[in-house]
C-alpha positions as CSV (number, residue, x, y, z in Angstrom):
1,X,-6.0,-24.3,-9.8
2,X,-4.3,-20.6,-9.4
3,X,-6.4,-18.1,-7.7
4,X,-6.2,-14.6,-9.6
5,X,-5.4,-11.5,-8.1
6,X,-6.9,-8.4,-8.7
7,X,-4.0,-5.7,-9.9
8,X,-4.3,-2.4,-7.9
9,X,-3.0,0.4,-10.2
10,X,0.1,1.9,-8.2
11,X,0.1,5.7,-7.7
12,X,-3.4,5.9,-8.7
13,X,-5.3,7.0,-5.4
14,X,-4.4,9.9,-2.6
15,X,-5.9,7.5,0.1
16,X,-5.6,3.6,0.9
17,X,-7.6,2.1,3.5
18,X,-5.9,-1.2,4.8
19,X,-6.2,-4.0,7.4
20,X,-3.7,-6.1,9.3
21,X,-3.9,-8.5,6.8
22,X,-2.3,-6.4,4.8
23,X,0.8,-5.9,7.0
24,X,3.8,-5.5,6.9
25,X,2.5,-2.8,4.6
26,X,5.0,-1.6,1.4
27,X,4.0,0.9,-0.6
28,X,3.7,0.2,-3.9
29,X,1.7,-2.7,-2.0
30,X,2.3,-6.4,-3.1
31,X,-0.8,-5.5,-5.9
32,X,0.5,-3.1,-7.1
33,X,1.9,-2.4,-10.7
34,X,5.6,-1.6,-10.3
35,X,6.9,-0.4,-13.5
36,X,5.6,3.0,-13.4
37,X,6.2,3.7,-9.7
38,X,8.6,4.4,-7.2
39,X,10.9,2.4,-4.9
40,X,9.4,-0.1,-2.5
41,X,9.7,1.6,1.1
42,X,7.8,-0.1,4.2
43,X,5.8,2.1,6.3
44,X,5.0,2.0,10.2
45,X,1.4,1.7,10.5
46,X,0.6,-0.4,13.3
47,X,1.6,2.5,16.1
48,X,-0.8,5.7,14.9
49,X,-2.8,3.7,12.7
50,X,-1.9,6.1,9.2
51,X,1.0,6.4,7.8
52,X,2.0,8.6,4.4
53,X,4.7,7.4,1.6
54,X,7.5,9.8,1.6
55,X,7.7,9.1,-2.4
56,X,4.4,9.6,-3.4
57,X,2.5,11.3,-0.5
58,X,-0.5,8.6,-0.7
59,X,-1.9,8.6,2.6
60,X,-2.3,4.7,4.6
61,X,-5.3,4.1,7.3
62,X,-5.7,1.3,9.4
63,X,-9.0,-0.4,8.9
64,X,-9.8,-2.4,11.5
């Protein structure tokens, strides 16, 4: 039995509240629709606990 996985629409919010299971964190995340968006880029998150995409601007938060 295959567990499904709920897409997140890629490019589709400002803000993304995450968690450390969510780390290494890529935006577009794993999720995340690909064909319409940018090149996957890693972001540094675990230091300030934000981080912003240099494609697409969309703000990261760490959540814990």
């Amino acid at each position: 039995m295959s567990a499904e996985v709920a897409e997140i629409q890629a490019n589709a919010q400002n803000r993304y509240e995450v968690t450390r299971a969510d780390l290494p964190l890529s935006c577009p995340m794993p999720g995340m629709s690909l064909w319409n968006s940018h090149p996957r880029v890693y972001l540094p998150i675990e230091d300030k606990g934000y981080a912003k995409c240099p494609y697409c601007g969309a703000d990261y938060v760490l959540k814990d």
